[in-house]
DRENLO-926171 format. One record per residue: x, y, z of N, C-alpha, C in turn; chain. Coordinates in steps of 0.05 Angstrom, whole numbers, always signed. Each point is the difference from the previous one (the first is absolute). Example, Ala and Ser with C-alpha at 12.3 -4.5 7.8 and 13.67 -1.06 7.14 Angstrom:
<pts>
- +264/-114/+156/-18/+24/+0/+18/+24/+0/A;
- -7/+21/-14/+16/+24/+1/-15/+22/+14/A;
</pts>
This chain:
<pts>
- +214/-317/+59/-17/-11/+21/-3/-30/-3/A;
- -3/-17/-24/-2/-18/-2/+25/-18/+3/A;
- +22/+20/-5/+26/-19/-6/+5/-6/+39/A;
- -8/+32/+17/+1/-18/+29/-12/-13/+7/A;
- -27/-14/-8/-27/-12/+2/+22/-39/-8/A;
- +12/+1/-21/+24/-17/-14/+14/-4/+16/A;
- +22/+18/+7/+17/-7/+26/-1/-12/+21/A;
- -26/+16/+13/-1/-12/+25/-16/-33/-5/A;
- -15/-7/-19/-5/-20/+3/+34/-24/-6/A;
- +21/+12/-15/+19/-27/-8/+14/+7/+32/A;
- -7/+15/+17/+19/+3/+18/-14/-9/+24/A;
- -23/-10/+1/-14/-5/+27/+7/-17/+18/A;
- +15/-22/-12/+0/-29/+11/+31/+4/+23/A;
- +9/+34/-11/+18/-5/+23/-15/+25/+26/A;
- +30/+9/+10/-11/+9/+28/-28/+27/-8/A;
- -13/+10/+9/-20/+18/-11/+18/+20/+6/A;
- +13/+19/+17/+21/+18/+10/+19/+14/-19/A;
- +6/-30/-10/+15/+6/-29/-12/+15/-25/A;
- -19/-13/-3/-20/+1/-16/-20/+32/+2/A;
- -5/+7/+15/-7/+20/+17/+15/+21/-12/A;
- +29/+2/+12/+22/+27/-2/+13/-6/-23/A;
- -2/-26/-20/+16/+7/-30/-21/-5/-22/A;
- -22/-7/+4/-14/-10/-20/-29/+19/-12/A;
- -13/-8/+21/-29/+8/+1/+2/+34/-6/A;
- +14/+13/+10/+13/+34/+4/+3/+5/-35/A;
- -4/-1/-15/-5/+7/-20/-12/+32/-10/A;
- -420/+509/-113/-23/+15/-1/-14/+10/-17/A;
- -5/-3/+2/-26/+10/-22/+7/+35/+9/A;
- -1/+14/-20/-5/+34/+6/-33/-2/+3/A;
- -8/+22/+8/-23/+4/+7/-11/+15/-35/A;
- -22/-17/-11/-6/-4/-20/-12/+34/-15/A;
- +8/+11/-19/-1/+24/-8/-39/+2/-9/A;
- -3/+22/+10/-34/+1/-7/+1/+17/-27/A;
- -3/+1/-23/+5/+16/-25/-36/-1/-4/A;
- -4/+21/+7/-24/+0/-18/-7/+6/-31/A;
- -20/+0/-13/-1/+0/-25/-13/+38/-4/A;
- +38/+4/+5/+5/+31/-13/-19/+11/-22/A;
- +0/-2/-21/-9/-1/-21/-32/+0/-8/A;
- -19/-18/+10/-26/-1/+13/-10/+19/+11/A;
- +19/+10/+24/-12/+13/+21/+2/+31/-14/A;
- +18/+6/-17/+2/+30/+0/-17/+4/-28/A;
- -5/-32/-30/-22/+13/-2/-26/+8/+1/A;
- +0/-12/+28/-26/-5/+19/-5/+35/+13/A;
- +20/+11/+1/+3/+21/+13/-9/+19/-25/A;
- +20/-4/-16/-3/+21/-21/-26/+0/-12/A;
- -24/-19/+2/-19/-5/-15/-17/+18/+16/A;
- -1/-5/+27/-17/+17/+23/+7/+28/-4/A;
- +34/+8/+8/-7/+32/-5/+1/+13/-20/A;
- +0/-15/-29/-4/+17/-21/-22/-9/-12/A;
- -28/+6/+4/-21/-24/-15/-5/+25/-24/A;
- +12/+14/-10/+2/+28/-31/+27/-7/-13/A;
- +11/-25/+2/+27/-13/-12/-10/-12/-22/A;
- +16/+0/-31/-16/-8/-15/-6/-33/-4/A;
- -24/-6/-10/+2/-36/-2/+22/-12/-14/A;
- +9/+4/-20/+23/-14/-8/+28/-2/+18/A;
- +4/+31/+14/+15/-12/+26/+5/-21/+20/A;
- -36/-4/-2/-8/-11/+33/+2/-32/-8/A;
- -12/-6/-24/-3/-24/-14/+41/-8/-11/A;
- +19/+26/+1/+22/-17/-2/+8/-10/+30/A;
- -7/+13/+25/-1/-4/+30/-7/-25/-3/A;
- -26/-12/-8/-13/-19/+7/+9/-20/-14/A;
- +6/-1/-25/+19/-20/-20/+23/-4/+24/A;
- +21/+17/+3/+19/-4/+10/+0/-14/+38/A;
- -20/+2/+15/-11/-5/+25/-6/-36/-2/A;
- -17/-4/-28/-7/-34/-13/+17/-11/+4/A;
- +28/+10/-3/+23/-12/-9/+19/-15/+21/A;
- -6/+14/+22/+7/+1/+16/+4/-36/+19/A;
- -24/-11/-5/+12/-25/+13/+8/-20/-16/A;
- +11/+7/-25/+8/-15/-21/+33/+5/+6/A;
- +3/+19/+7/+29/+12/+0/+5/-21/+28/A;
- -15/+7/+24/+7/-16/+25/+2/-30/+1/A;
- -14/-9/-29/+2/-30/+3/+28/-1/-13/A;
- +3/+15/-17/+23/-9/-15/+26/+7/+16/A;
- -2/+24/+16/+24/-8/+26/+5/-15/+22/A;
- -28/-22/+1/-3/-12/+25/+21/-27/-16/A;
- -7/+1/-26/+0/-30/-24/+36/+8/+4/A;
- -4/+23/+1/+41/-7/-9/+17/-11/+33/A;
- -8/+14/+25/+8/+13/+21/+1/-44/+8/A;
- -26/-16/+1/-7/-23/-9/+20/-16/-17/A;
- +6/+11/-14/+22/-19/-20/+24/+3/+10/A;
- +11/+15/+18/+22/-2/+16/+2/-18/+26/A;
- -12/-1/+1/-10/-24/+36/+21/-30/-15/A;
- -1/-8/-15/+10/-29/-6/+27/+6/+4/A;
- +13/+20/-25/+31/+3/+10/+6/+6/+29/A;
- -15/+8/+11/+10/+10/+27/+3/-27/+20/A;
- -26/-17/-5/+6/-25/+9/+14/-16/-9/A;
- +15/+0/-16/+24/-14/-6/+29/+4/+4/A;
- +5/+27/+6/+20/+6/+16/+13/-21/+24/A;
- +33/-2/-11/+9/-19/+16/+2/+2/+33/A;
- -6/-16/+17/+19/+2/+29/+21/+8/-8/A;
- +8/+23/+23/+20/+6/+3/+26/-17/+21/A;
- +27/+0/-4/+17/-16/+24/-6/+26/+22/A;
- +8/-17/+27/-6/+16/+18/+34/+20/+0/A;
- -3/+14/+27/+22/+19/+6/+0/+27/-30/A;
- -6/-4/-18/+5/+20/-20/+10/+4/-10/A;
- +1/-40/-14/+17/-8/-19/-16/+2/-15/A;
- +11/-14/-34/-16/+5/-23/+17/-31/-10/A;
- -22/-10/-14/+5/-24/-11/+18/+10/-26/A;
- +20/-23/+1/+18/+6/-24/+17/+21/+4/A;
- +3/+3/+34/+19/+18/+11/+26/-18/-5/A;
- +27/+10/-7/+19/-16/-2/+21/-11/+29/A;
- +13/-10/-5/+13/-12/+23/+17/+13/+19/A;
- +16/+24/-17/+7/+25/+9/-20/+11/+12/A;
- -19/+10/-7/-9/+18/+14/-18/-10/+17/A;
- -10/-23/+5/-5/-12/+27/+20/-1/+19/A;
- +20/-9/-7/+30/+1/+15/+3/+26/+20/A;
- -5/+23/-20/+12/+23/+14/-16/+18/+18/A;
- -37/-16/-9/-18/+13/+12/+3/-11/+40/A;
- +2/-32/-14/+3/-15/+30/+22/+14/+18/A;
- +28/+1/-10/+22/+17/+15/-11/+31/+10/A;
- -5/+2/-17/-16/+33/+18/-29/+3/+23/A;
- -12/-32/-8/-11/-2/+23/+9/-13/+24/A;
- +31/+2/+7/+5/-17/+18/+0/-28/+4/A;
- -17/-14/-36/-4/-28/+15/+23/-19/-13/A;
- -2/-19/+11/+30/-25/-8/-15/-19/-13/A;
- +13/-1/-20/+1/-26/-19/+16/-24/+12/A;
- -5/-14/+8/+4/-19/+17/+13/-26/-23/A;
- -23/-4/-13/+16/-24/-22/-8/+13/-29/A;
- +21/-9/-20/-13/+0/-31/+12/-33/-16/A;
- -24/-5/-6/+4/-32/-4/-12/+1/-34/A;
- +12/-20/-16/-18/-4/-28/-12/-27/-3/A;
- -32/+3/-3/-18/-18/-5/-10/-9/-20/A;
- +5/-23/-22/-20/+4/-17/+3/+26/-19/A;
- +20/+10/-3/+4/+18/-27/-9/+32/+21/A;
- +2/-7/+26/-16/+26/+4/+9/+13/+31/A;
- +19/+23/+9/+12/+0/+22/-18/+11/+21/A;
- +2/-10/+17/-17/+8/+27/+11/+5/+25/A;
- -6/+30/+4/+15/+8/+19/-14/-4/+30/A;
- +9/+3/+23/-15/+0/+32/+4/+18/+8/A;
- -3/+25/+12/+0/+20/+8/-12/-4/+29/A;
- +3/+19/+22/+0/+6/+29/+13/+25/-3/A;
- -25/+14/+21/-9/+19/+10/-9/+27/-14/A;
- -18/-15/-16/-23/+29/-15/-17/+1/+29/A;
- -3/+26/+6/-24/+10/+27/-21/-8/-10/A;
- -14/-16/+18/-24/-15/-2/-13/-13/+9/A;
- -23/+5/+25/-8/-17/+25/-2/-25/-14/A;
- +10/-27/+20/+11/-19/-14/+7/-23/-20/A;
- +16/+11/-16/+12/+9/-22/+27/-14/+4/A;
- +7/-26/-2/+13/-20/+8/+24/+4/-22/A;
- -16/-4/-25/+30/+0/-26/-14/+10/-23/A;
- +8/+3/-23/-11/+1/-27/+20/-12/-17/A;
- -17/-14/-24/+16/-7/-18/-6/+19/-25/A;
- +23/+0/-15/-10/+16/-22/+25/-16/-25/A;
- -24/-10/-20/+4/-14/-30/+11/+18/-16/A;
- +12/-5/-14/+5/+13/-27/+12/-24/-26/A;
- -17/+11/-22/+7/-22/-16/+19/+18/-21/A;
- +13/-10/-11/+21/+15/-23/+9/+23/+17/A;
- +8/+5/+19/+7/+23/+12/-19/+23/+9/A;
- -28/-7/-2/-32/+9/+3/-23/-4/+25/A;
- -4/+17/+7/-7/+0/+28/-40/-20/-11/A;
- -4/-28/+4/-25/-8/-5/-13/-9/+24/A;
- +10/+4/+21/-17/-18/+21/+12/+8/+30/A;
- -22/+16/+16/+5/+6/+37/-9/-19/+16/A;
- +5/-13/+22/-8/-13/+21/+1/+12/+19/A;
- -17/+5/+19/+7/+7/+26/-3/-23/+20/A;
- +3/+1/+24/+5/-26/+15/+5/+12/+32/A;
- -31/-8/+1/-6/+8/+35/-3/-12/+20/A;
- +12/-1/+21/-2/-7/+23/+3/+8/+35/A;
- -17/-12/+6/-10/+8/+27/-2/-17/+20/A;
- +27/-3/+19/+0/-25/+10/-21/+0/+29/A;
- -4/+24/+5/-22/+5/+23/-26/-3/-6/A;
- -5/-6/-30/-33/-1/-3/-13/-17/+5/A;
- -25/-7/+7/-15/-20/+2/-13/-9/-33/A;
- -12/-18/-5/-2/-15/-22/-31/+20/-2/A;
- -10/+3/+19/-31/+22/-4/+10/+29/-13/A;
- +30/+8/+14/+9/+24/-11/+2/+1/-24/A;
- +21/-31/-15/+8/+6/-29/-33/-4/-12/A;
- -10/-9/+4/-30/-4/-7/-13/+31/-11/A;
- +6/+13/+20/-11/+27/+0/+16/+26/-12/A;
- +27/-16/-6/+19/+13/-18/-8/-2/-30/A;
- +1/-32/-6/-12/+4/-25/-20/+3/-11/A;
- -20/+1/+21/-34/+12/-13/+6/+32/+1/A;
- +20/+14/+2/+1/+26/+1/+4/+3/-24/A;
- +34/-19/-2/+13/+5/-34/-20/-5/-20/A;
- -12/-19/+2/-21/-13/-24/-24/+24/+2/A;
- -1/+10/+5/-31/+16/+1/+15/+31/-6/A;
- +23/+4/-1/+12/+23/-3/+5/-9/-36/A;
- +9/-20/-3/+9/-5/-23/-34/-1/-20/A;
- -13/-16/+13/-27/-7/-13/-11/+30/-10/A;
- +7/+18/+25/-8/+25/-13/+9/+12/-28/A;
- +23/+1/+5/+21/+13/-15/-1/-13/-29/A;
- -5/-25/-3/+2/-31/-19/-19/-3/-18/A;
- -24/+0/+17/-23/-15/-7/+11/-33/+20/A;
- -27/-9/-2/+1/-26/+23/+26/-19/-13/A;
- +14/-2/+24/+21/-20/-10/-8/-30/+1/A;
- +12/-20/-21/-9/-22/-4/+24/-23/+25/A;
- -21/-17/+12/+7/-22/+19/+16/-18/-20/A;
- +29/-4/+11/+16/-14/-30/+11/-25/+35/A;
- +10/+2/+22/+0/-22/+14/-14/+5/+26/A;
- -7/-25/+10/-5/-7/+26/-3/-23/+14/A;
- +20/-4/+9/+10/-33/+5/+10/-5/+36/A;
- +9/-26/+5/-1/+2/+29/+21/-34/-7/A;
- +15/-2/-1/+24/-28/-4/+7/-8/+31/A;
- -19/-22/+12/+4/-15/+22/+13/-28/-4/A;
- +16/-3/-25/+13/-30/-10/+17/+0/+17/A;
- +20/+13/+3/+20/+1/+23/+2/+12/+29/A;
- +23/-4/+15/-5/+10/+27/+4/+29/-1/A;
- -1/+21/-19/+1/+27/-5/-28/-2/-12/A;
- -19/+12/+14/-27/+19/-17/+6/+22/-11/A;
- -9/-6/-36/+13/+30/-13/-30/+10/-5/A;
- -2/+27/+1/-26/+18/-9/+10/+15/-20/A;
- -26/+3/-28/+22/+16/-9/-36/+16/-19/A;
- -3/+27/+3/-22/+10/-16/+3/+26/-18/A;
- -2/-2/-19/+19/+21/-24/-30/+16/-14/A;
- +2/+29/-8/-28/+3/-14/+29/+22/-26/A;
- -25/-3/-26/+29/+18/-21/-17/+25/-11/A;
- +9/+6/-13/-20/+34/-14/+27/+4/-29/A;
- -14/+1/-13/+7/+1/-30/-3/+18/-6/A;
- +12/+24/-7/-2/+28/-11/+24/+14/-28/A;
- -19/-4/-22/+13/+3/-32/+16/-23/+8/A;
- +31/+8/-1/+30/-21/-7/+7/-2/+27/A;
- -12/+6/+22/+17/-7/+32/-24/-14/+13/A;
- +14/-18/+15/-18/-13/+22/+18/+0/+26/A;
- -25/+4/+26/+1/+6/+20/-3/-22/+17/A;
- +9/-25/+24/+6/-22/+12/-6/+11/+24/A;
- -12/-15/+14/-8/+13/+32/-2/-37/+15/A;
- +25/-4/+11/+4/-22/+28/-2/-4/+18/A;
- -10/-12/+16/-2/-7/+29/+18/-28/-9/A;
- +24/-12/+24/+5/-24/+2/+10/-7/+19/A;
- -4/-22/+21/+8/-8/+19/+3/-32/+6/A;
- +21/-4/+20/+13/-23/+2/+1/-6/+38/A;
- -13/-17/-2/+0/-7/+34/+5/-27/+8/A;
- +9/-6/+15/+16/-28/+11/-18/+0/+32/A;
- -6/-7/+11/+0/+5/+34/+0/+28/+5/A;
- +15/+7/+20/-7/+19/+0/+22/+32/-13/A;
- +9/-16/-14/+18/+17/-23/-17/+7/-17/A;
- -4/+23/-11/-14/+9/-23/+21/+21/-16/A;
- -4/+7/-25/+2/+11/-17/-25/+23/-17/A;
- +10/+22/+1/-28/+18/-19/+15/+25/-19/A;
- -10/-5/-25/+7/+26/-15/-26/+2/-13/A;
- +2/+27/-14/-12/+6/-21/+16/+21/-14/A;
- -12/-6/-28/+21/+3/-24/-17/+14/-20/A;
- +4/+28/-10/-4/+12/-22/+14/-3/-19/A;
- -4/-11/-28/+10/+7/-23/+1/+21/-25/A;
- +9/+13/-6/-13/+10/-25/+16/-6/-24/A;
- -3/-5/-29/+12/-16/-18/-16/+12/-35/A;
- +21/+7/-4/-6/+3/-31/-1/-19/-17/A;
- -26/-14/-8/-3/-15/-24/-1/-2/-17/A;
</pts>
């Protein structure tokens, strides 16, 4: 996102057009009621046998005491699992698995019909472009791999019929779907670059979960009455 945020600024000073088409284009189950079994029956047994002998009734009642000592101590363990659970990584989307290898991304994409369009090496690290995973719009994806290792998804949306209130209302969907899913995601940009005759917008929020983080973009580029709009999901193993 940033590197087209880069581009399009070394490329402004020529035609915007250009600039434009090579640059900028970048439940809950329903909660179990358990009552306290144990209580109740020797609650029962005390009523209809009151000719039961006392040492019986008194091991009933020893054992009945006991009773919310045992519940704390399953509430204490059931509790001590909540942290691992929130640390669990993001997952890549489509139903990949991080540290999927390059093969088998390869062969998953061919069976979905979609085209790898380019494979380029960056920086120690190849990055492929892919077109046409099914996906209301769902422009391209990039997908990283470092040492032959699947670390990092982009998606990359666009909608050239939307209004700027629409993408507006696009990404308060994503962000509040994610916020759910996340916990509140942290505001990492929001900027508005009127130095040149291109106005760039650009507002990013991230969500950190264990070793992956999650990137959520809005960015846009307008000249007159030429505009530009994406928004861009990331997900990335750290």
């Amino acid at each position: 996102m940033f590197a087209i945020q880069k581009n399009l600024d070394e490329k402004s000073r020529k035609a915007l057009p250009s600039a434009f088409t090579n640059t900028v284009r970048g439940k809950l189950t329903d909660p179990h009621r358990t009552g306290n079994v144990a209580a109740q029956f020797a609650f029962v047994s005390i009523v209809a046998f009151p000719e039961m002998p006392s040492n019986f009734l008194r091991g009933i009642k020893n054992r009945t005491r006991n009773i919310p000592l045992l519940l704390a101590v399953t509430a204490a363990l059931l509790l001590s699992t909540l942290p691992a659970l929130a640390l669990d990584d993001i997952p890549p989307p489509f139903g990949f698995h991080w540290n999927d290898s390059m093969t088998k991304v390869e062969q998953v994409l061919l069976g979905a019909k979609a085209k790898i369009v380019t494979k380029e090496k960056k920086e120690k690290r190849n990055v492929w472009t892919v077109e046409g995973l099914v996906q209301p719009g769902l422009k391209r994806t990039l997908f990283t791999f470092k040492e032959g290792f699947l670390v990092e998804v982009e998606l990359q949306y666009e909608y050239p019929d939307w209004s700027i209130e629409r993408y507006n209302d696009r990404m308060g969907e994503i962000r509040r779907y994610f916020d759910a899913k996340f916990g509140t995601g942290k505001l990492v940009s929001r900027s508005r670059d009127t130095d040149s005759d291109v106005i760039q917008t650009l507002v990013g929020y991230q969500w950190i979960v264990g070793g992956t983080m999650l990137e959520l973009f809005y960015f846009s580029a307008q000249r007159d009455m030429m505009v530009f709009r994406s928004i861009t999901v990331t997900y990335k193993a750290i």
